[in-house]
N, C-alpha and C positions, 0 to 999 in steps of 0.2 A: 796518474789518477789522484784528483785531490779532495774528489767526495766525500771520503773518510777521514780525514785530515782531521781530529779531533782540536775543538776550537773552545771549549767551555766546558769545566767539570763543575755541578754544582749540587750543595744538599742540603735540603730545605723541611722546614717544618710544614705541615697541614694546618691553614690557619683556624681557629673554631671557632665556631659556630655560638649567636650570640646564643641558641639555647640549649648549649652544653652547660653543664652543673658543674664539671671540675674546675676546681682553680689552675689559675696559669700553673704552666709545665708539673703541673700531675697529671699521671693516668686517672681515669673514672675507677670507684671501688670496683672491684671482680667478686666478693662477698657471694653473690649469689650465680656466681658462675663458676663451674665446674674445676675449669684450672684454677681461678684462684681460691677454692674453697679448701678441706682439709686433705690433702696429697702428702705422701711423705715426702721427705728433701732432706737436704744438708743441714735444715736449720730446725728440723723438730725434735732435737734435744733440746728444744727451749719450750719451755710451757708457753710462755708469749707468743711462738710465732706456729702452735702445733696445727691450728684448728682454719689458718690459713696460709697456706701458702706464698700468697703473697707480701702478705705483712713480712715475712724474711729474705725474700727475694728479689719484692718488687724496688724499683730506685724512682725519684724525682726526677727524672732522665729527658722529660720532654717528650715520649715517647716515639712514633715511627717516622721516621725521615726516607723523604724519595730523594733518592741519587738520582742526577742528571748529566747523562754525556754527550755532548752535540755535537754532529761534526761541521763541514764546512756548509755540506751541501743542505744542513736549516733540519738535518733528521737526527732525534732526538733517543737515546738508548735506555732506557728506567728498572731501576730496583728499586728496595726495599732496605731499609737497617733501622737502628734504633740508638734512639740518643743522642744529645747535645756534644759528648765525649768523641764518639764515631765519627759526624758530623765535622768538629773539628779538625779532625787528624784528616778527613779524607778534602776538606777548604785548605788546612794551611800546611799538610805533609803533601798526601798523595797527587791533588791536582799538577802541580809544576811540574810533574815527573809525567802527567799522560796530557797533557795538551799537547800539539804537535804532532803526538802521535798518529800512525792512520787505527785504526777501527780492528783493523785484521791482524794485529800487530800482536797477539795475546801474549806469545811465553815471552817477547821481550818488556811489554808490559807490566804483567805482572812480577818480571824477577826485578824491573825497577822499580813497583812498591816494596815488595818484601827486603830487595838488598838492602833499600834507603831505611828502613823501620828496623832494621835486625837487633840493632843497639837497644832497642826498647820493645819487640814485637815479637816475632816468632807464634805466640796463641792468641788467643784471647779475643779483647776488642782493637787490636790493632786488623787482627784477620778476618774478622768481622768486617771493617772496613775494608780490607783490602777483597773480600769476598762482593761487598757491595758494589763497588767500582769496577771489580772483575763483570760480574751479572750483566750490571748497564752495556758494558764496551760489547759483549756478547751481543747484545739486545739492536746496537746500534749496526755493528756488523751486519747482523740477518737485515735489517731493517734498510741498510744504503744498496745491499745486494739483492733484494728481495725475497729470499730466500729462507725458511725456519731453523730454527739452530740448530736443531737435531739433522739438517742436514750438512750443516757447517761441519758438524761433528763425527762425520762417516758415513751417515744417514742411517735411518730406522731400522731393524730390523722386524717389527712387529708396531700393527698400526695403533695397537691399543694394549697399557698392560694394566694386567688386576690389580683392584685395589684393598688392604685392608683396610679398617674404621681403627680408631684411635679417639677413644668417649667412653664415657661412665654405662652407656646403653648395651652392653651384648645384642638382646634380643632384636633392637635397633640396627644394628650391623647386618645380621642376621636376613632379618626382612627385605631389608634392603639389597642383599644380593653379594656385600661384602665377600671377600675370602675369608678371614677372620674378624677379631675384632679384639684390641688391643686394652684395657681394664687401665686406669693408675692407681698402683699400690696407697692405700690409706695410712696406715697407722707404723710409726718406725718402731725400729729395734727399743727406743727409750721408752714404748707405753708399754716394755713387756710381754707376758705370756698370753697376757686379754688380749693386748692387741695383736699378737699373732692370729691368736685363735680366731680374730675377726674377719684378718686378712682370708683365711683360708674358709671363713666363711662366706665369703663374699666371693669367693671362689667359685663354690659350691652354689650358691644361687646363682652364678653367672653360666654351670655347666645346667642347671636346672632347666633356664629362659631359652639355651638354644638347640638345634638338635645336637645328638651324640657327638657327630663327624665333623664337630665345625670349630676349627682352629678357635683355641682362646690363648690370649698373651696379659703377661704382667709386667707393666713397665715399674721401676721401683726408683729411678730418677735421682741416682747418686746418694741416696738414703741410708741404705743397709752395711753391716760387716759381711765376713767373708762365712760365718755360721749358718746367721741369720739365713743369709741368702740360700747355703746349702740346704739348711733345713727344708725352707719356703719353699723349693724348687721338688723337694722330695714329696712334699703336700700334696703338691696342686699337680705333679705328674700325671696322679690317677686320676685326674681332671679331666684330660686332655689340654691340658696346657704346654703348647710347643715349644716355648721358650719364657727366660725372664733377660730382664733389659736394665742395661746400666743400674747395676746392683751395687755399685764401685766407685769412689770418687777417680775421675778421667786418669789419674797419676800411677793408682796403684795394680801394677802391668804385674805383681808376681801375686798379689792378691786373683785376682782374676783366673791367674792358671790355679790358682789352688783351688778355686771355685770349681772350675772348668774338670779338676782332677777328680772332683769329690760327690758333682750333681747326676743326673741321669744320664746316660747314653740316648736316651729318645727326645732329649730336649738340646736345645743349639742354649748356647749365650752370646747374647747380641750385646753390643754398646758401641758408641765412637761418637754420639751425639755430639759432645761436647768436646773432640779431639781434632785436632787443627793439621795441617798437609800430611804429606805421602810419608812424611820420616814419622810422624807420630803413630799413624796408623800403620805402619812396619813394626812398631813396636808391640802394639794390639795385636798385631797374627803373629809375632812371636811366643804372646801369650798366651794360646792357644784359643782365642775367640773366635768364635764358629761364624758369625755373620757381625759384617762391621756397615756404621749407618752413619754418614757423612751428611752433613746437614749443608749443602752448596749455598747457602745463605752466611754459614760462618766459618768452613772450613779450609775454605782458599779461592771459592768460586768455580768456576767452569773448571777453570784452565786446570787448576788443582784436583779436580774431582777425577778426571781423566787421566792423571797419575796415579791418584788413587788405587782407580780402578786397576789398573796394571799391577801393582805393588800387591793387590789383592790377587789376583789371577796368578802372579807365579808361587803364593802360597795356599791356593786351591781355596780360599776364602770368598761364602757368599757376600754382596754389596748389597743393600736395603737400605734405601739412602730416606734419612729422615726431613720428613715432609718439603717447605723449603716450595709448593709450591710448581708452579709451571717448566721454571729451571730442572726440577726435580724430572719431571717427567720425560722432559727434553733427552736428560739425560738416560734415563733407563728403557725405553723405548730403544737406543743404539748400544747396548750393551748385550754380548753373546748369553748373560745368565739372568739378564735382567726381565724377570718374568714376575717383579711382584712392587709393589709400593706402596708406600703409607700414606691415608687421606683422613687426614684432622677434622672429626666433628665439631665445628667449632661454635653451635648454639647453644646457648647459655645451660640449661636442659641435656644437651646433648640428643637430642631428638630429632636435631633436621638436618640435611644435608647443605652447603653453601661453599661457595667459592672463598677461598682463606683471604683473600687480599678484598677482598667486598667492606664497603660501596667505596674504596681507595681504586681499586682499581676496573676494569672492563676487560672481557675476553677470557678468562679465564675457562678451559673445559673442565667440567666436571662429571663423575661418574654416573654412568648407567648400569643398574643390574649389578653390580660390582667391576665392572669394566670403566678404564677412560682411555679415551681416543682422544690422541691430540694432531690435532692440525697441521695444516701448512701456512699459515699466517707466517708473515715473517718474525724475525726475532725469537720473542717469545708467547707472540699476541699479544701485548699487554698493552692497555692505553692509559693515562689516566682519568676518569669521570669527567665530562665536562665542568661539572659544579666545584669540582676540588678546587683550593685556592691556595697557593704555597707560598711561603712566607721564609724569605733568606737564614738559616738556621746559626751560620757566623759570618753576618756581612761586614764584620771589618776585612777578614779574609779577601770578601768576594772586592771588597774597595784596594784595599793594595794592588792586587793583581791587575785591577783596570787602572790603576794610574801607568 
């Protein structure tokens, strides 16, 4: 069978639109949107970058690139990643190594990006790409067999699972039918005792807005020390607050048990967002993290997240895989514990519900009541818009390989 026979790997930018306001390869300001507004981070010990977010974070990067895997038979596999850098590596590293390839070929696939990248790769944005590229071959797979990923993948074990919100709105979540609903931590450890105090009041209006019994979460987004955190965590317990979230830059694995030694017994710590395959996240449940949250967008992709998951299970460790997405769901729909997931309020406000990958892409399920039900569509439903128009992101790359 030569249907799957992978014939073109390719990543491209979204070309814009003559009435977009950002200049070439910048994002548009986020100023008045929620993530890029004031969040705490890694980088608000800087008075410059406190009040937004992304002014420390954000990069000149080009922003989101679709990955392209086609095979012979003219059907096409698509992700998501970001960056001219990503982009790169996956035209002038990763392609050579998965053209050829058939479709269904995963773990040999992906050990031939990661072997080939190991000298310079291992986390980061090489796995990012390699996570990208992973998604597509997935996508193409369901897509030449007809078939949904989630069945590729063992098949479902429940046809729909609950979603948390993740947005500035509690009460918003709330109404909406959410499980919980997921807060980001404001002000860091460097604005002080005011800014604790704020944090924990904001707390408190968030347990105000909803009823008693209704899960609230602090995400703190590699911000805080290992005090800080405990303190925090002591606060907002009598909140009802279940847990706090990546409190810790990704590395510091004996920080995190100290945490983990010192906070509530009635609250879990979550993190791994930003933690890359199965050897890393072995290290995380060494460290005694209660719930680890694999982003299949940067983590290793499919193929990766399914070791994950094992790695996780022989250490009795729940998975709450971060956002990421239809991939996402695919995945925890076929997992024995996987009865929960995170769904990204992503309007500016934080007030309305919307598919993450919108108007990029089509298909996408989105929640009801606090439930989403995913389909049988192949792949992972995902089409791109008819209107979208892509634009070769490093076509010297894509020139070599056609000569």
């Amino acid at each position: 069978m030569t249907a799957d026979r992978i014939v073109d790997v390719r990543a491209s930018f979204v070309a814009k639109q003559e009435s977009e306001t950002a200049s070439e390869g910048r994002q548009p300001n986020r100023r008045d949107h929620w993530l890029g507004g004031k969040v705490a981070n890694p980088m608000s010990k800087y008075a410059e970058f406190r009040d937004n977010r992304d002014a420390g974070i954000g990069a000149a990067d080009g922003g989101t690139i679709v990955v392209e895997v086609e095979s012979e038979s003219g059907q096409v596999g698509i992700s998501t990643s970001t960056g001219l850098a990503a982009a790169a590596i996956i035209e002038q590293h990763l392609a050579r190594l998965v053209i050829g390839e058939r479709a269904s070929a995963h773990t040999r696939i992906w050990d031939r990006m990661f072997g080939s990248t190991l000298r310079y790769g291992r986390k980061g944005l090489v796995l990012h790409a390699i996570s990208a590229v992973d998604l597509a071959v997935w996508d193409l797979h369901g897509k030449v067999v007809g078939e949904p990923v989630h069945a590729l993948i063992g098949g479902r074990i429940r046809d729909a699972v609950q979603v948390y919100a993740t947005g500035p709105r509690p009460e918003t979540a709330a109404a909406l039918g959410f499980a919980g609903a997921k807060l980001p931590l404001v002000w860091g450890p460097s604005e002080g005792e005011a800014g604790f105090r704020n944090n924990v009041a904001v707390a408190r209006e968030a347990r105000d807005a909803v009823p008693a019994d209704f899960p609230l979460m602090y995400d703190c987004w590699m911000a805080l020390d290992v005090d800080y955190a405990v303190r925090l965590a002591h606060a907002v317990e009598p909140l009802g607050f279940t847990w706090i979230e990546e409190p810790l830059p990704p590395d510091d694995y004996a920080g995190l048990r100290r945490i983990r030694d010192r906070m509530p017994p009635t609250m879990t710590l979550n993190t791994g967002e930003h933690e890359y395959t199965a050897a890393g996240f072995r290290l995380l449940c060494e460290a005694g993290v209660d719930v680890i949250q694999p982003d299949l967008g940067w983590c290793g992709g499919m193929t990766e997240v399914l070791r994950i998951a094992d790695v996780a299970r022989v250490y009795g460790v729940r998975v709450i895989p971060h956002t990421c997405g239809m991939p996402n769901y695919h995945f925890v729909v076929t997992q024995p514990g996987g009865d929960l997931a995170e769904f990204p309020v992503l309007s500016a406000d934080g007030e309305s519900v919307a598919p993450q990958h919108a108007p990029l892409l089509e298909g996408e399920d989105i929640p009801d009541k606090g439930w989403l039900t995913v389909g049988d569509k192949p792949g992972f439903g995902l089409t791109l818009a008819p209107s979208v128009e892509l634009l070769p992101a490093v076509p010297s790359a894509r020139e070599r390989r056609e000569r």
